[in-house]
Backbone as ProteinMPNN parsed JSONL, in Angstrom:
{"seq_chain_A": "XXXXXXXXXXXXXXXXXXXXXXXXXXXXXXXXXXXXXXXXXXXXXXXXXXXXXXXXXXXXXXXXXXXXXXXXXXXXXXXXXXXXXXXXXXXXXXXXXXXXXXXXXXXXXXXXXXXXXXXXXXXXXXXXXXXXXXXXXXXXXXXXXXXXXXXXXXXXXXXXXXXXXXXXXXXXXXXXXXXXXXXXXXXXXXXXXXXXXXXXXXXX", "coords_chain_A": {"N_chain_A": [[-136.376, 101.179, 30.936], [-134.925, 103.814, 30.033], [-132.819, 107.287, 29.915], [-131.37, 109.903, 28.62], [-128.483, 112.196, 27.67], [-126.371, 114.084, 25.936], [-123.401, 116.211, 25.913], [-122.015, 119.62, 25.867], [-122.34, 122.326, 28.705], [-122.756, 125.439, 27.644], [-123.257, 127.615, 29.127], [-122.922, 128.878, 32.592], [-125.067, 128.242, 35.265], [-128.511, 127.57, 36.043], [-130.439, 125.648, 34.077], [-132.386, 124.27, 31.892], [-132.851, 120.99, 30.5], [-133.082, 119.055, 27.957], [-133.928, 115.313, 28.237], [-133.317, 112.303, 26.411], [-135.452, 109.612, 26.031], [-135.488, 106.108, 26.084], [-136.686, 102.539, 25.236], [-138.846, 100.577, 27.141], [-141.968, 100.822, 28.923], [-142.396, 98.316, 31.372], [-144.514, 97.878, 33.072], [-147.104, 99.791, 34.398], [-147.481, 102.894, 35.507], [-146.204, 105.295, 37.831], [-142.676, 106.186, 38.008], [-139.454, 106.434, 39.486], [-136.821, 108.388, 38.38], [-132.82, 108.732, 39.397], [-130.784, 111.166, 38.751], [-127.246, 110.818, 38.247], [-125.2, 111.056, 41.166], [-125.585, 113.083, 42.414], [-128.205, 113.459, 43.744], [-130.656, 114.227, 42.75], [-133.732, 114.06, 41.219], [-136.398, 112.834, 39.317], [-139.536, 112.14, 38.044], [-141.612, 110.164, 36.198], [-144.488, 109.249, 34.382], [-145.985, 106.579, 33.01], [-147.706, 104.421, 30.868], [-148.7, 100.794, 30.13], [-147.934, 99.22, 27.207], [-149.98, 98.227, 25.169], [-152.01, 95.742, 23.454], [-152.859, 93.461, 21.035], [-154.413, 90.008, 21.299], [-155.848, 87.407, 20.767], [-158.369, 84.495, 20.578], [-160.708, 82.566, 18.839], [-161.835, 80.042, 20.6], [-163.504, 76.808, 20.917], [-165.346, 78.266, 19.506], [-165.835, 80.628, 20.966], [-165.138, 83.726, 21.498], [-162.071, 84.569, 23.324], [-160.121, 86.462, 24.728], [-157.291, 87.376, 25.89], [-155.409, 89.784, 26.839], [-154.485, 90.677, 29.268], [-151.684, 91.313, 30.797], [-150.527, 90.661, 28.273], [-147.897, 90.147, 26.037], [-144.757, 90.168, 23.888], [-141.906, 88.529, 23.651], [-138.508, 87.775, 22.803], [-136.227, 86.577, 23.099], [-134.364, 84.304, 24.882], [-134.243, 84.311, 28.347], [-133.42, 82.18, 29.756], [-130.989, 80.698, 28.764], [-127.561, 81.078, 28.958], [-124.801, 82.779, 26.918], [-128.456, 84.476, 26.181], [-130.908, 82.928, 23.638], [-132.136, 83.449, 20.86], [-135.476, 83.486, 20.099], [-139.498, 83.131, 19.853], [-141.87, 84.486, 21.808], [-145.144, 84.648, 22.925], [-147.183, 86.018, 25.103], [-150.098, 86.332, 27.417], [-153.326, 86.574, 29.614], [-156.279, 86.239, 30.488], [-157.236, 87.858, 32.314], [-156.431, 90.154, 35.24], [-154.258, 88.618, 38.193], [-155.571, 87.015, 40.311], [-155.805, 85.171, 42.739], [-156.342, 82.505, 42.008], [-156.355, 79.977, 39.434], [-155.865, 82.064, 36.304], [-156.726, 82.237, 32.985], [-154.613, 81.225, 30.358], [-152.637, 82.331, 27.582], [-150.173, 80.598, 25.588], [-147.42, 81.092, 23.181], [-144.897, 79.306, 21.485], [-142.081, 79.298, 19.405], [-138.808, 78.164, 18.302], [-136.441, 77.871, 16.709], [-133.967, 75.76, 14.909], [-131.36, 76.111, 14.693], [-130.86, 78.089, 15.971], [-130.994, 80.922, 15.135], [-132.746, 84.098, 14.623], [-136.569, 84.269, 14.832], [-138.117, 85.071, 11.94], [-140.75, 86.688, 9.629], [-142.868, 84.595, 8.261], [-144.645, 81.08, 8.268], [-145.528, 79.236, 10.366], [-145.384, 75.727, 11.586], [-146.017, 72.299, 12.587], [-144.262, 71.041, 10.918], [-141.579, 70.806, 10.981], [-139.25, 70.29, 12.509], [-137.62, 67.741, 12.24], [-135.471, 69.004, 10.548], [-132.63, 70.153, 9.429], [-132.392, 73.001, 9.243], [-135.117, 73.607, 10.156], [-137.656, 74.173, 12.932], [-139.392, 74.204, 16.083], [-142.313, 74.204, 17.839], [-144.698, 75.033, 20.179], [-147.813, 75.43, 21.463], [-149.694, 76.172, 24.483], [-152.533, 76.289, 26.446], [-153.846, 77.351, 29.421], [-155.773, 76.643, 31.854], [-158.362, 76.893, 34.566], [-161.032, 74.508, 35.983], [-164.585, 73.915, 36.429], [-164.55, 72.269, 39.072], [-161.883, 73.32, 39.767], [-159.426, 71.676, 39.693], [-157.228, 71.587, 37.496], [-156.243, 71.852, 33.56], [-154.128, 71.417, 31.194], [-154.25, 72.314, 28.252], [-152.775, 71.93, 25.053], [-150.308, 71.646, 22.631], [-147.863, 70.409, 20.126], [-144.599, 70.392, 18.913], [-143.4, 67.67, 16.77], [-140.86, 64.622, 17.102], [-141.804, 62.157, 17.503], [-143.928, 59.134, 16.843], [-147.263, 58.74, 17.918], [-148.159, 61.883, 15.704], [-148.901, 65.369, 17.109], [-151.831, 67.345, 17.612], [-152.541, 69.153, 14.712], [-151.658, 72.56, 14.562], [-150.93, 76.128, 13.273], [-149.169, 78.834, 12.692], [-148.855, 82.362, 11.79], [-146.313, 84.348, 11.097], [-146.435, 87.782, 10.598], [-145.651, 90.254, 10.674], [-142.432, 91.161, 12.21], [-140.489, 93.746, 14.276], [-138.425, 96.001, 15.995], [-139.492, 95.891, 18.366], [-142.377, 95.155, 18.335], [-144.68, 92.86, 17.41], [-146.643, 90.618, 15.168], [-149.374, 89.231, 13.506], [-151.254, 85.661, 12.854], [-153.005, 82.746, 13.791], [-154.049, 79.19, 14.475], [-155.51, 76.345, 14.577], [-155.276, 73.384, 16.142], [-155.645, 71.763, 20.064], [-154.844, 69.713, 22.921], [-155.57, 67.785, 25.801], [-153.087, 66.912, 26.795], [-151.864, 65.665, 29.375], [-153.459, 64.795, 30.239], [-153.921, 62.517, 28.849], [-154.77, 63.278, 26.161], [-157.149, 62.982, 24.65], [-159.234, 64.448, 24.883], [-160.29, 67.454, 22.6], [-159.663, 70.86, 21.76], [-160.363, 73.618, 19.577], [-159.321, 75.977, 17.808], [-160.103, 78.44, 16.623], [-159.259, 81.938, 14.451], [-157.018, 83.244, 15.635], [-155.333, 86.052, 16.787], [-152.822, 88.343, 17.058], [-151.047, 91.163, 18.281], [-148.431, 92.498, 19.293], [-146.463, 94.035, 21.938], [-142.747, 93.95, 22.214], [-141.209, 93.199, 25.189]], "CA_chain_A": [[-136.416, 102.516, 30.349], [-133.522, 104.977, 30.22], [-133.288, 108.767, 30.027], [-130.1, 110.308, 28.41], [-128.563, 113.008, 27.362], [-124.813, 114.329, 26.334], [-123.448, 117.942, 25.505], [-121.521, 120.642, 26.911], [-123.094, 123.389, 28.792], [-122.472, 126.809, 26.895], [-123.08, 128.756, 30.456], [-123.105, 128.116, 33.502], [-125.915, 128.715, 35.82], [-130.018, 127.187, 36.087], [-131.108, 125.71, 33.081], [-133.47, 123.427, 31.396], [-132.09, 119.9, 30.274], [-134.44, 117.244, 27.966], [-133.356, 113.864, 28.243], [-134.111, 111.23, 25.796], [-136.135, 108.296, 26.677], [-135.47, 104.947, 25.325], [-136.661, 101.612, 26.045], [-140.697, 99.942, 26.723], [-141.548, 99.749, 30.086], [-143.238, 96.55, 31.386], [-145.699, 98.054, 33.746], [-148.114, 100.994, 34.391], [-147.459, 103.648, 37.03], [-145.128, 106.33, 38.157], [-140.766, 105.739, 37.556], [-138.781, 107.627, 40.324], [-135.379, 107.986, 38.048], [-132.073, 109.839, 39.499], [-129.51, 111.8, 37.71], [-125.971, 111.295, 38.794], [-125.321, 110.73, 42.286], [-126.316, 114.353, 43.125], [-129.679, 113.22, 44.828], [-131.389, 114.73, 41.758], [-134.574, 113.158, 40.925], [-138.008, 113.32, 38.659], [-140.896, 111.453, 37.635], [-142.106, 110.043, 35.04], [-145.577, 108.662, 34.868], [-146.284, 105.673, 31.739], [-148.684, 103.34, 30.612], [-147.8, 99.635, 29.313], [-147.638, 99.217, 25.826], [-151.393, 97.846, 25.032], [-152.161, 94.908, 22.09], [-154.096, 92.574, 20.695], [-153.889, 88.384, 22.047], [-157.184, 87.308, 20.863], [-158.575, 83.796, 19.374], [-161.944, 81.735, 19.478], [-161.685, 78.266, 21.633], [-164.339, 76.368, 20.184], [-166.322, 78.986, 18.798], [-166.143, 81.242, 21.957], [-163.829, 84.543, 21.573], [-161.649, 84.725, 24.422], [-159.271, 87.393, 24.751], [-155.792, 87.38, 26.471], [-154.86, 91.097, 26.319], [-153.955, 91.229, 30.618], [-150.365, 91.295, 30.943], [-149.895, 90.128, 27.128], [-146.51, 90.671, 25.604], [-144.092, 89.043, 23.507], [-140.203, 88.375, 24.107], [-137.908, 87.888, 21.378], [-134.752, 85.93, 23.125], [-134.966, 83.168, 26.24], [-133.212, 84.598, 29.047], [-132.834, 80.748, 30.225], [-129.874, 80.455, 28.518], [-126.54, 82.083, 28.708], [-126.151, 84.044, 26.523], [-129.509, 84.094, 25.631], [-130.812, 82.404, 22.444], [-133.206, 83.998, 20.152], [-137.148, 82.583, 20.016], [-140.51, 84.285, 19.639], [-142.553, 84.408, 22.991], [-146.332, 85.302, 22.853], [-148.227, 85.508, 26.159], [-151.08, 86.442, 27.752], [-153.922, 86.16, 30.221], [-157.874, 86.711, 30.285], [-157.732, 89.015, 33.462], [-155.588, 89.964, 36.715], [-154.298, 88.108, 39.151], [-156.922, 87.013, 41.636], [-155.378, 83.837, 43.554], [-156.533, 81.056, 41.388], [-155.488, 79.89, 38.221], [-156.736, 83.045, 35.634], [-156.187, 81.249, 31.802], [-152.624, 81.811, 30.138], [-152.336, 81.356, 26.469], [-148.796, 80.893, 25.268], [-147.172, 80.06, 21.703], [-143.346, 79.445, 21.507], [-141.231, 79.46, 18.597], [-137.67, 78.172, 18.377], [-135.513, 77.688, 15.777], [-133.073, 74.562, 15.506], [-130.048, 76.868, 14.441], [-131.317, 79.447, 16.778], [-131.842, 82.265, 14.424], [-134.031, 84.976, 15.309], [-137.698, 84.06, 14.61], [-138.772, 85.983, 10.767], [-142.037, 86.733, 8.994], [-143.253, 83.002, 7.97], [-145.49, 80.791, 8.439], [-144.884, 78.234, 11.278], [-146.838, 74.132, 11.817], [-145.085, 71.452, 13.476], [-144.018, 70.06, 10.572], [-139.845, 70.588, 10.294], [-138.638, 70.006, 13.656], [-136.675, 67.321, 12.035], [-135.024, 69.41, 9.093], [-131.429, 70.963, 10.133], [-132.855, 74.512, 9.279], [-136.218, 73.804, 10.666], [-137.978, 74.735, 14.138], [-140.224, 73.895, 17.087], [-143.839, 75.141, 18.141], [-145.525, 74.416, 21.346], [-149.024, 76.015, 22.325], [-150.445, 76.036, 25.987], [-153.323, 76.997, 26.963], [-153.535, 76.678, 31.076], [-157.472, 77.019, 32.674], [-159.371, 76.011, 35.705], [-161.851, 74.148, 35.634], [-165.287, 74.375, 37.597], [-164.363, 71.885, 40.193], [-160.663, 73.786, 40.461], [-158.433, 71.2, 38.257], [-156.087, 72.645, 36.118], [-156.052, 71.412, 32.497], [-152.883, 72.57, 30.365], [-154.601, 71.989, 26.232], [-150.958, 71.915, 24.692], [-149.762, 70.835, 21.312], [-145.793, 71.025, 19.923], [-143.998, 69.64, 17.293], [-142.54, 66.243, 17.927], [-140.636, 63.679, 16.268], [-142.173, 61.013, 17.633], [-145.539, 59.13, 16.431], [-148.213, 59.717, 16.981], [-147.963, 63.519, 15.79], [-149.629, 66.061, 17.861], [-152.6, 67.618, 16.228], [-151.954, 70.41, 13.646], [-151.304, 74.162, 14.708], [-149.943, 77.201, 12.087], [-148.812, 80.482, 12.88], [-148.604, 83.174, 10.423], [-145.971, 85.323, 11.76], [-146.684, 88.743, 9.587], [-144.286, 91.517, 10.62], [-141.412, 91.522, 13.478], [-139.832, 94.988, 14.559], [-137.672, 96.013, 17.656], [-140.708, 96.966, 19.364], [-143.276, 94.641, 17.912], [-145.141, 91.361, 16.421], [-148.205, 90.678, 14.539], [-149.838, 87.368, 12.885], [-152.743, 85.099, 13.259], [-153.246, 81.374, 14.373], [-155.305, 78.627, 14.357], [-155.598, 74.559, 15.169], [-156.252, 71.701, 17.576], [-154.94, 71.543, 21.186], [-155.639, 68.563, 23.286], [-155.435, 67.513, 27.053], [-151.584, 66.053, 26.63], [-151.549, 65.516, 30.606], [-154.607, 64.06, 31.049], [-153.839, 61.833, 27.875], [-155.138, 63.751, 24.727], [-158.074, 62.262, 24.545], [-159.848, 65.468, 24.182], [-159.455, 68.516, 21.507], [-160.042, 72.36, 21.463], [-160.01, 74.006, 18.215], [-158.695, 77.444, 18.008], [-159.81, 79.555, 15.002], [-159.607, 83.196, 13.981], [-156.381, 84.338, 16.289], [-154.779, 87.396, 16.145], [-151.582, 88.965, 17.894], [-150.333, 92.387, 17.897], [-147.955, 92.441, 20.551], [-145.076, 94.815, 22.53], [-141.794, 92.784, 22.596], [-141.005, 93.342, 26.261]], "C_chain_A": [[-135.175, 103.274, 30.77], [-133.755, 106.282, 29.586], [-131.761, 108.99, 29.62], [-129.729, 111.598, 28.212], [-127.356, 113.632, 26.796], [-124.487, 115.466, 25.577], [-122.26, 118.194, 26.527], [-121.915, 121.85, 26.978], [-122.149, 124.174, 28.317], [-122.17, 128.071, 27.947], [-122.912, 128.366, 31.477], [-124.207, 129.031, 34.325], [-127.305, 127.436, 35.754], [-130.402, 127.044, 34.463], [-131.537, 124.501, 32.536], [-132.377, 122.084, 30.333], [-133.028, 119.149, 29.37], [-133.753, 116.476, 27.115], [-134.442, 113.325, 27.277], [-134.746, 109.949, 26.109], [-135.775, 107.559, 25.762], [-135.969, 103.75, 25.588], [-138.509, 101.364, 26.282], [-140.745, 99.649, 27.956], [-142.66, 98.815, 30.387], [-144.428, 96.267, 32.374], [-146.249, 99.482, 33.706], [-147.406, 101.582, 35.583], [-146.294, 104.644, 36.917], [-143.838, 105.506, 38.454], [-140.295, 106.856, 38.139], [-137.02, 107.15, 39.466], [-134.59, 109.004, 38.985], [-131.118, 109.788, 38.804], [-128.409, 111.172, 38.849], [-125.811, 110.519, 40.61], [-125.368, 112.28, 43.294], [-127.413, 114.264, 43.805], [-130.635, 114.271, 43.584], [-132.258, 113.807, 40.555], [-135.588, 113.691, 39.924], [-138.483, 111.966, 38.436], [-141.341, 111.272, 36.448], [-143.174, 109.019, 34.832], [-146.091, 107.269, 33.113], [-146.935, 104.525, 32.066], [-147.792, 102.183, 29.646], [-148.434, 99.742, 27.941], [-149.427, 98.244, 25.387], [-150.82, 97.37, 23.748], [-153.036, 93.999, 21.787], [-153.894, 91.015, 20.859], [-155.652, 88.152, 21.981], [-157.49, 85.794, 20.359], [-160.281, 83.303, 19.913], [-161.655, 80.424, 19.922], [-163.185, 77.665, 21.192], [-165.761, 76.981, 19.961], [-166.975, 80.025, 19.282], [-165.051, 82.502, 21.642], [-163.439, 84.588, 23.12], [-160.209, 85.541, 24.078], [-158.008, 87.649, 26.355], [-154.875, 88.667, 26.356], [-154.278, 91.401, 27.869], [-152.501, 90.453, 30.341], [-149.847, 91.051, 29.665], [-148.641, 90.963, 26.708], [-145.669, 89.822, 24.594], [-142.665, 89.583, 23.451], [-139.791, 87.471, 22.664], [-136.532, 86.972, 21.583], [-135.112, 85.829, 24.768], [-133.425, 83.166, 26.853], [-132.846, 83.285, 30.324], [-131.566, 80.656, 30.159], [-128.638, 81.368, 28.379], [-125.87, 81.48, 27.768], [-127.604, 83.639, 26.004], [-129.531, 83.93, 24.395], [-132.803, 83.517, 21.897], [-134.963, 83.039, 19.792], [-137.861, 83.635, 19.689], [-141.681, 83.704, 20.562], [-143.831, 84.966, 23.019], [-146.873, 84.931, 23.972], [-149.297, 86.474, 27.244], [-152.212, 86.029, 28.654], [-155.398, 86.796, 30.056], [-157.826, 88.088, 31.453], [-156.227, 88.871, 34.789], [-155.516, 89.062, 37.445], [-155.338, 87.625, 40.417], [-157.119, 85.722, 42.754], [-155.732, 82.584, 43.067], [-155.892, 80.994, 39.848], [-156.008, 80.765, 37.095], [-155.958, 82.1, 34.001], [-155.722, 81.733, 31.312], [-152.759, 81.103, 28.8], [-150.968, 81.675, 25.903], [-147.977, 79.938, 23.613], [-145.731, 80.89, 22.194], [-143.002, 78.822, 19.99], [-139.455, 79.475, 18.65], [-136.982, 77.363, 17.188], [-134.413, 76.949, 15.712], [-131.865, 75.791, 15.468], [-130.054, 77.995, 15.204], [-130.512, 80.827, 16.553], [-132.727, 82.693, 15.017], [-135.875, 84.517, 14.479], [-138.347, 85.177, 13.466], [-140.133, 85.867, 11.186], [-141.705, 84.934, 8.469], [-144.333, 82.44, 8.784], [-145.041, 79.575, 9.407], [-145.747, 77.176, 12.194], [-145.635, 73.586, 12.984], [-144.713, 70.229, 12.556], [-142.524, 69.483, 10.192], [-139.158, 71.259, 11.368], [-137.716, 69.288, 13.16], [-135.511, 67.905, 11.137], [-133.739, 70.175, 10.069], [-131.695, 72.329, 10.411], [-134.872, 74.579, 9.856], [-136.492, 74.095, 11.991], [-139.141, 74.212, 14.916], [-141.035, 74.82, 17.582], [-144.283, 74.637, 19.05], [-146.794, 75.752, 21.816], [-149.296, 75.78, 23.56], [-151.173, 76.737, 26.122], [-154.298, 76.329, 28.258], [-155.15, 77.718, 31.092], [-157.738, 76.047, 33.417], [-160.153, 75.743, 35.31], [-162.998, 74.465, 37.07], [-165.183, 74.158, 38.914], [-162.826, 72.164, 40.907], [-159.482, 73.09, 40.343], [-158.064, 71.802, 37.229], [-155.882, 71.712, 34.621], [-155.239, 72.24, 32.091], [-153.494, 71.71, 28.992], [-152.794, 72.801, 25.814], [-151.136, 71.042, 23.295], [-148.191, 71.129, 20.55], [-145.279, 70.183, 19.263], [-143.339, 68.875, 17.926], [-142.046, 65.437, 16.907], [-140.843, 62.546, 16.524], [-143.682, 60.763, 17.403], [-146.344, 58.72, 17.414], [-148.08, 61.445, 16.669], [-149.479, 63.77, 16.811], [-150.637, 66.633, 16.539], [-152.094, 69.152, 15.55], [-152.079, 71.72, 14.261], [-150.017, 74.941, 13.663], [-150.275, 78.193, 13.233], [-148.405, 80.87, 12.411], [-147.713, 84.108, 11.331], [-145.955, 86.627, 10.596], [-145.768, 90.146, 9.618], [-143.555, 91.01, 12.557], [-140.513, 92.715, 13.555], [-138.986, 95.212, 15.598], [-138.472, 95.948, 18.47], [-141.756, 96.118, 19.231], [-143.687, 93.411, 17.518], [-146.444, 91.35, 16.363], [-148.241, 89.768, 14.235], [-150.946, 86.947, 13.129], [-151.875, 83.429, 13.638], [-154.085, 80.876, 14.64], [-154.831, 77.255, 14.546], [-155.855, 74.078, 16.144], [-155.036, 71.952, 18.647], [-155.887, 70.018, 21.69], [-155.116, 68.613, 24.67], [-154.248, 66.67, 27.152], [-151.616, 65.564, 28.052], [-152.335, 64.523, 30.885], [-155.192, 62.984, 29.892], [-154.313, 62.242, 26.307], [-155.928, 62.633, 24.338], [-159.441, 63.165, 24.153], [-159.765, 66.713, 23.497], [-160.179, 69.775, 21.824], [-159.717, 73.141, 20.381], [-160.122, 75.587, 18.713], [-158.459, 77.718, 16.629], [-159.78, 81.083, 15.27], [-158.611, 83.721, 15.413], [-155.636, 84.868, 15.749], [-153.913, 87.95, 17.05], [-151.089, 90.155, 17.12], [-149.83, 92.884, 19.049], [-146.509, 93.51, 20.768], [-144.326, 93.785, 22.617], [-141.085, 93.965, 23.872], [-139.743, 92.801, 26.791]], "O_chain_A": [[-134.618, 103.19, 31.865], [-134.705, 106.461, 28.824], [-130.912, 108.327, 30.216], [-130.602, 112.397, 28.551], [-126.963, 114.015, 27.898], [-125.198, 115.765, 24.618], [-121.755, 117.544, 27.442], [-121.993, 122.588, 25.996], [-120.948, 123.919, 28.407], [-121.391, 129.02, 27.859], [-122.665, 127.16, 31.463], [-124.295, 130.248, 34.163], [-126.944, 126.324, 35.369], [-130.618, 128.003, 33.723], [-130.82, 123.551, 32.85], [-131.398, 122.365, 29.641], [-133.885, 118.516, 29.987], [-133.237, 116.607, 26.005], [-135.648, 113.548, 27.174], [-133.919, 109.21, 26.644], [-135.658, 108.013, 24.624], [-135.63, 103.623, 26.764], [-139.316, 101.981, 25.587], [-140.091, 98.734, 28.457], [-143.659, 98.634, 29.692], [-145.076, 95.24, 32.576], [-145.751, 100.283, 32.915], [-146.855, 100.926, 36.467], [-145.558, 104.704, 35.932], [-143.851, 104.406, 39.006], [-140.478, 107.997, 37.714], [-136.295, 106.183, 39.703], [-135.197, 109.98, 39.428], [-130.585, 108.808, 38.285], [-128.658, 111.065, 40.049], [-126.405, 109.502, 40.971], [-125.219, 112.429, 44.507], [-127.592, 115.18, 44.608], [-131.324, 115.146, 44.108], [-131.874, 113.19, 39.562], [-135.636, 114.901, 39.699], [-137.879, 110.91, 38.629], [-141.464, 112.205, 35.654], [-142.845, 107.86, 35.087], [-146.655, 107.863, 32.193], [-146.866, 103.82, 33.073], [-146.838, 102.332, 28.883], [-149.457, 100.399, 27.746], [-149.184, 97.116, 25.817], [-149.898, 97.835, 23.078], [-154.05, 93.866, 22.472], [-152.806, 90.753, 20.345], [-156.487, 88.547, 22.794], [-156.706, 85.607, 19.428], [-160.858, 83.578, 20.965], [-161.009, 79.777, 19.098], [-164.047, 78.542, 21.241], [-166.876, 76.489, 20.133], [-168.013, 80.517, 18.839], [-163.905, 82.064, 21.535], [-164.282, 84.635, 24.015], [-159.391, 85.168, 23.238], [-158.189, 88.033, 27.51], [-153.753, 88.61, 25.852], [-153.546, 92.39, 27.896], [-152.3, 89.35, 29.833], [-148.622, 91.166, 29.636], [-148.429, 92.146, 26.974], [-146.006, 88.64, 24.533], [-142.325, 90.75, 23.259], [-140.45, 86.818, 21.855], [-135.827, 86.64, 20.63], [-135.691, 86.576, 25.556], [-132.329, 82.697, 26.545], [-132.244, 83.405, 31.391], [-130.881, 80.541, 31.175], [-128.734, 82.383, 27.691], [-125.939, 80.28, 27.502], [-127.815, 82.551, 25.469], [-128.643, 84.433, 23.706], [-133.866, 83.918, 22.372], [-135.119, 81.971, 19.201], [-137.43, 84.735, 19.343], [-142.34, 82.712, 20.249], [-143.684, 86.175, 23.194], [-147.138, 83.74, 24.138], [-148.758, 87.446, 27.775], [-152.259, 84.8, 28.598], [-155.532, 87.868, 29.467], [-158.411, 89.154, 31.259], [-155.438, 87.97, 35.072], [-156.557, 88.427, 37.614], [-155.603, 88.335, 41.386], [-158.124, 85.387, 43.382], [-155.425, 81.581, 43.711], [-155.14, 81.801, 39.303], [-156.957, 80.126, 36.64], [-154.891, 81.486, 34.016], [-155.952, 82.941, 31.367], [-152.923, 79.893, 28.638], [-150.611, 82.842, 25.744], [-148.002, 78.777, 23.205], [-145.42, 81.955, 22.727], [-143.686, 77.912, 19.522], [-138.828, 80.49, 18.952], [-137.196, 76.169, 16.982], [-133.571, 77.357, 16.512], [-131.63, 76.313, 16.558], [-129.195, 78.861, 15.036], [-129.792, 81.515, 17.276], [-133.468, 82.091, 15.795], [-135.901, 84.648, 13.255], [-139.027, 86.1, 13.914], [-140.67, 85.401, 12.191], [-140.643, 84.32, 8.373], [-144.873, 83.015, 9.73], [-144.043, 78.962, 9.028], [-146.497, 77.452, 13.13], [-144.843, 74.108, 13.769], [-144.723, 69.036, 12.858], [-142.185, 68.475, 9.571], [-138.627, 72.369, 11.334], [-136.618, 69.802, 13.378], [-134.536, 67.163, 11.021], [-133.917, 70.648, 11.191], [-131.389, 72.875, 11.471], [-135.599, 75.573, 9.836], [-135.429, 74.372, 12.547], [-139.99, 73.696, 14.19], [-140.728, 75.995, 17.779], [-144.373, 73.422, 18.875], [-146.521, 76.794, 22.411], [-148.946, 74.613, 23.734], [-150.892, 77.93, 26.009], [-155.078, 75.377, 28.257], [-155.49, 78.814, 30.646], [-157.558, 74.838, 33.269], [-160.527, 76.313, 34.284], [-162.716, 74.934, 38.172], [-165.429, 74.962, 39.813], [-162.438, 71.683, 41.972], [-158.457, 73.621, 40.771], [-158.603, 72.401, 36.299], [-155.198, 70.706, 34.806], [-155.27, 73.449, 32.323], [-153.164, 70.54, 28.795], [-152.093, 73.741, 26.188], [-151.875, 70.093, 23.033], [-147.625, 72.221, 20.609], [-145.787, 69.067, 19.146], [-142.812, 68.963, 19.035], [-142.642, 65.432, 15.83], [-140.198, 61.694, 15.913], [-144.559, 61.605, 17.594], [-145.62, 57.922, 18.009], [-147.885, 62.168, 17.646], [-150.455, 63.088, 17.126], [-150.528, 66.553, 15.315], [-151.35, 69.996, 16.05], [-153.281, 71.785, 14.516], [-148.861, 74.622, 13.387], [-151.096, 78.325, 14.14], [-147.33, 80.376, 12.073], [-148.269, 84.65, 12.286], [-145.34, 86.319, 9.575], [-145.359, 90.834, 8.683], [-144.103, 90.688, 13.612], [-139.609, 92.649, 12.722], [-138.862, 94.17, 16.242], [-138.024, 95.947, 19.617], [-142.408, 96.22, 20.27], [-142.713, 92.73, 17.198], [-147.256, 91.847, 17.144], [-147.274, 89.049, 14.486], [-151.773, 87.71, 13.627], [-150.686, 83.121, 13.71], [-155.069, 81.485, 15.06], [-153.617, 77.105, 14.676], [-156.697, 74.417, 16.975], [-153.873, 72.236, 18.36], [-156.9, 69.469, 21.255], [-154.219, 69.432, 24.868], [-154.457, 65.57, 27.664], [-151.147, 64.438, 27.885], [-152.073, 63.554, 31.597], [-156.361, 62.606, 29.828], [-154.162, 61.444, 25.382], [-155.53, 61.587, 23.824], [-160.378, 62.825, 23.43], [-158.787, 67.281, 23.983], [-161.357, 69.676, 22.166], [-158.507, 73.346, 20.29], [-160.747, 76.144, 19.616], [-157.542, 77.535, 15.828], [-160.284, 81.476, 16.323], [-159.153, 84.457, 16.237], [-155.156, 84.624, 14.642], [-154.469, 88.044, 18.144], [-150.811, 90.266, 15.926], [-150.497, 93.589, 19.806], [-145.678, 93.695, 19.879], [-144.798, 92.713, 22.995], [-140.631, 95.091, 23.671], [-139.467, 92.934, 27.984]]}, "name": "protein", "num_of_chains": 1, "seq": "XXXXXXXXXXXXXXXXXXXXXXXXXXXXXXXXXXXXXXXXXXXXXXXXXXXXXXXXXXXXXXXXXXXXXXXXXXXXXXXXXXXXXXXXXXXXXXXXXXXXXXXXXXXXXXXXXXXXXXXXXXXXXXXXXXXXXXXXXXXXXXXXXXXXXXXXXXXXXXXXXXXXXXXXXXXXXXXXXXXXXXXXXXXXXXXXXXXXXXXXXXXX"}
């Protein structure tokens, strides 16, 4: 977040200043900014940007709205390259593994991520792109399963996942999603179907 402002005072003396805000910030709570290097400070108190990270897991809604967000360009690489980052968790932190659902989007020509509709089926195509789901949970006895699926050019294909991406803004992303994940780690041998999701996310 940033605070601006630019002019020239008319008088001189005590008088009232308002700065523009710009910018999304990425947590909750009170922001001690200072002006200048005058030791001239204030406060400014903001809430995170709230959205929607929702789908059903085989026929269960489970909702991913703690910490959710989505990022727009993968500060992996210098300079960074443009993608479309959706992620999310069921609940706070609480020392064990809390479940993380995450869809990535990358683009061979790495273009910025449009409106479209996006499978795993034109990974190979010069102008086509790559999709990988994860969705990371404990289990009762405290084994971690990662259900994962991602476009591949090798056979056997992974099982089918779309994503409707429906609007992208500076500020924003929306869409739905739906298909099969499977236990890739622990050999994909078993599936989780994922209907009826929905994203309406802050790009952070």
């Amino acid at each position: 977040m940033t605070f601006s402002k630019a002019g020239i005072f008319s008088v001189t003396g005590i008088q009232n200043i308002v700065l523009a805000g710009a910018g999304t910030p990425s947590a909750s709570g009170s922001v001690i900014f200072t002006v200048g290097t005058g030791g001239c400070t204030f406060t400014i108190t903001v809430a995170q940007p709230t959205g929607t990270y929702q789908c059903k897991i085989d026929g269960v809604l489970t909702v991913f709205t703690d910490r959710a967000q989505a990022d727009i360009t993968d500060d992996f690489f210098a300079p960074p390259t443009p993608y479309l980052y959706l992620n999310g968790y069921t609940g706070p932190p609480n020392g064990n593994t809390v479940p993380q659902f995450q869809i990535f989007i990358t683009k061979n020509d790495n273009s910025a991520v449009a409106t479209g509709t996006y499978n795993g089926n034109s990974i190979a195509l010069p102008n086509g792109y790559r999709i990988e789901i994860d969705y990371t949970v404990q289990n009762p006895d405290l084994t971690v399963t990662i259900w994962n699926t991602s476009s591949t050019i090798f056979p056997p294909p992974n099982p089918a996942f779309s994503i409707n991406v429906t609007s992208v803004t500076a500020s924003r992303v929306t869409g739905t999603f739906s298909g099969t994940l499977t236990n890739t780690l622990q050999g994909s041998t078993l599936f989780k179907q994922i209907t009826e999701g929905v994203f309406d996310l802050p790009i952070l």
